[in-house]
N, C-alpha and C positions, 0 to 999 in steps of 0.2 A: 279592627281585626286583631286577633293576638296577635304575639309577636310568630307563634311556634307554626301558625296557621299561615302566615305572612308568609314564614322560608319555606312551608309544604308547599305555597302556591308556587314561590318565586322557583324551591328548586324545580318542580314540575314543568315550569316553565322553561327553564333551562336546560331541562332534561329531554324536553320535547323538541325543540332545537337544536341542540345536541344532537338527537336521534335523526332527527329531519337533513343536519350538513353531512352527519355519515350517509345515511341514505344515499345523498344527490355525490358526495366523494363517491361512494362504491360504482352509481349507475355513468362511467367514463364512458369517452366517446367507445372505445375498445368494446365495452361490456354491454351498453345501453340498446336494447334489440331494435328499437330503433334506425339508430344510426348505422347498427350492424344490416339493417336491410337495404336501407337508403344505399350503403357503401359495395353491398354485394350485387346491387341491380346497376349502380353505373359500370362496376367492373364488367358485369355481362355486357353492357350496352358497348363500352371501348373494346372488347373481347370480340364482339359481334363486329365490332368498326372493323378491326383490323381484318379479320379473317374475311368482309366482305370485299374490305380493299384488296384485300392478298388474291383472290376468287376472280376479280374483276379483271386484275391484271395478270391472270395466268392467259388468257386466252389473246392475251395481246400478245404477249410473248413469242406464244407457238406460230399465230398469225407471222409475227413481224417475221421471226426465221426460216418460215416456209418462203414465203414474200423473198426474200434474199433468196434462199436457197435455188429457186425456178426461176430468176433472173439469172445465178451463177451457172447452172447449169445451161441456159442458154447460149452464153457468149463462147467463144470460142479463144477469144484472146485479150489481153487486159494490160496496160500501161498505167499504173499510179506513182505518186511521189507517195514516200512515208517521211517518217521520224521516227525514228526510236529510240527507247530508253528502257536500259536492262539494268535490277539491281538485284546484285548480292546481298544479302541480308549479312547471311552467314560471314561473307569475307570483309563485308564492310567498303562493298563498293559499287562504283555506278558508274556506266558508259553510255555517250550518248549517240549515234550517227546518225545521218540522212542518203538519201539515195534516191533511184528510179528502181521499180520494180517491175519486168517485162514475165509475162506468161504467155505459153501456146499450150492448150491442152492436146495432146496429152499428158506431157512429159518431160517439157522444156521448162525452164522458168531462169531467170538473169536476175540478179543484183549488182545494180555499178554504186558505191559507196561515192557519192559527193564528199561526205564529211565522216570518216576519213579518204579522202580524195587517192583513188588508187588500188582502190579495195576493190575486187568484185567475187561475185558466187553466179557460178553459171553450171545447170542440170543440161546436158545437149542430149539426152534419154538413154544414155550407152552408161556414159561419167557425169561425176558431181565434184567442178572445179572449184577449190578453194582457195582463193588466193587473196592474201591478207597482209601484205608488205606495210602495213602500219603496226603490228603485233609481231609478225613472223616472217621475218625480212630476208629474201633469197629462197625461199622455198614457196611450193605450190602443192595442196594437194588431192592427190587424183583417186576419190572413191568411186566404190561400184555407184550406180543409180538410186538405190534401194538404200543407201546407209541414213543411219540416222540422222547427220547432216540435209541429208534431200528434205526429209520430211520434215525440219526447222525449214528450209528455204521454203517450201509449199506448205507455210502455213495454213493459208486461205485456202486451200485444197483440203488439207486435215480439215479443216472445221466446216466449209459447205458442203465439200463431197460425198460425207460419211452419212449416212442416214442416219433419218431424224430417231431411230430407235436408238443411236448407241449414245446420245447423250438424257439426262435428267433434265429439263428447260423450265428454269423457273424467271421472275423478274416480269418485265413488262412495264413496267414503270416511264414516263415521260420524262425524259431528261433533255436540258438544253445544254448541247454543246457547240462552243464555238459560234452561237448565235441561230442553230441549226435543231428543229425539233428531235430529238431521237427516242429508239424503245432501247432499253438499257433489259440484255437480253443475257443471264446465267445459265453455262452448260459445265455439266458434271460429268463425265461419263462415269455409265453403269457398269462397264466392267476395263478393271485396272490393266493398264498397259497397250489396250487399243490404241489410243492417241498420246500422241508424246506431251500431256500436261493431265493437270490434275484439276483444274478449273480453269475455265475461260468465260471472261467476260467481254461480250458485243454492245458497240451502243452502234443502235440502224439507225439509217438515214429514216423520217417520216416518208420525205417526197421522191428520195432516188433509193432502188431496190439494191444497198449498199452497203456495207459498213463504216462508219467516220471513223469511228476506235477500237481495239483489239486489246483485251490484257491478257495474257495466261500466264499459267504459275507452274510450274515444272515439279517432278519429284523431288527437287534437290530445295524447294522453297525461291528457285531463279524466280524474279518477275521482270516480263518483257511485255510494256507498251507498244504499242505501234499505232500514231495516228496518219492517217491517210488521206493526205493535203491534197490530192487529187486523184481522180479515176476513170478511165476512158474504157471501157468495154468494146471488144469487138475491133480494138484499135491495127491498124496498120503497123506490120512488125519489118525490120527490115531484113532480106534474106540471112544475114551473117547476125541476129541479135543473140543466138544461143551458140556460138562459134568463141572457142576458148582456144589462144594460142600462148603457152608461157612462154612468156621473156626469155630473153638468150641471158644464159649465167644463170638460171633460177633452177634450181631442185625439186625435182618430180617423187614429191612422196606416195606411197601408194597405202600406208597406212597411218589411221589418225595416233599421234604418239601417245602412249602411257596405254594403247591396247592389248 
């Protein structure tokens, strides 16, 4: 073969090769229609996943809260222990107590502070006692029934009492807390200033028509847990549990200060 014939074959050869690695560089996974359909049908299929999970567990949701709800409304009176943990974000801090929590509906509800030992909040349906000689030592103070204070102490009233319209419920999801199946249950409310928080999150008991845990998150970004180490429905209350008598030497405030 010439020589001149030699390098037309060789470049050729090389030229077609050449052509052939740019080709297969240009066709990237990015560009390659291929790939690009393979990649758009799993996205629908995970897309599909999710929104059918999400779908599944909305109806669990609404079930679990009604479920609660028509037990709540049932009982008449209620004794549990909590825990709670409230944090600042903003100030940079965190408190934690435990206690008994007594309710009578209508209008009554007690808190006796185990930890800090000496604390209580007590609604007797007229006044809403505050008395908190762990923070604020020699005073007590004496709000109308109605103050915003009541409706922190009657959490669980805020949140079962209200109908199921005034919040958005999403979640439904299986959660195990504590050893204990629950539905980890999201409410929003649909219009601002109804309820004193801006989200709350429930996780329900599966087997008792209850709640184990409580988060909500206030205007101000406060978050206040509350888990609920026990709960007795319908419990025996004793005549004096909503009877508030301040201490001799303590100060009767009748308003909450900085208002």
């Amino acid at each position: 073969m010439a020589p001149w014939l030699r390098r037309r074959v060789s470049d050729s050869m090389h030229n077609s090769r050449h052509d052939q690695r740019i080709a297969t560089a240009e066709r990237t996974p990015a560009t390659d229609p291929a790939v690009r359909l393979i990649r758009s049908a799993t996205a629908c299929v995970a897309f599909i996943g999710v929104a059918s999970a999400s779908a599944a567990a909305q109806p669990a949701a609404d079930a679990a809260f009604e479920r609660v709800t028509k037990a709540w409304a049932a009982q008449s009176t209620l004794e549990a222990q909590f825990e709670q943990k409230i944090v600042n974000a903003l100030l940079g801090k965190t408190a934690t107590s435990r206690g008994v929590f007594l309710q009578r509906k209508p209008n009554n509800v007690s808190i006796t502070f185990t930890d800090p030992v000496g604390d209580r909040i007590v609604g007797d349906g007229r006044s809403l006692w505050v008395y908190l000689p762990s923070s604020a030592p020699g005073q007590v103070m004496k709000l109308p029934a109605d103050a915003d204070g009541a409706v922190v102490a009657d959490l669980l009233g805020q949140l079962l009492d209200a109908p199921k319209r005034t919040f958005t419920i999403t979640g439904g999801e299986a959660i195990v807390l504590d050893g204990r199946t629950t539905r980890r249950v999201v409410l929003v409310p649909r219009t601002e200033g109804v309820v004193p928080f801006q989200r709350a999150t429930l996780w329900l008991d599966d087997k008792e028509p209850r709640p184990l845990r409580i988060q909500v998150i206030d205007g101000q970004g406060i978050d206040r847990t509350i888990s609920l180490t026990s709960w007795v429905p319908n419990a025996t209350l004793a005549k004096n549990a909503f009877v508030f008598t301040p201490p001799k030497g303590v100060k009767v405030v009748t308003k909450i200060p900085g208002s």
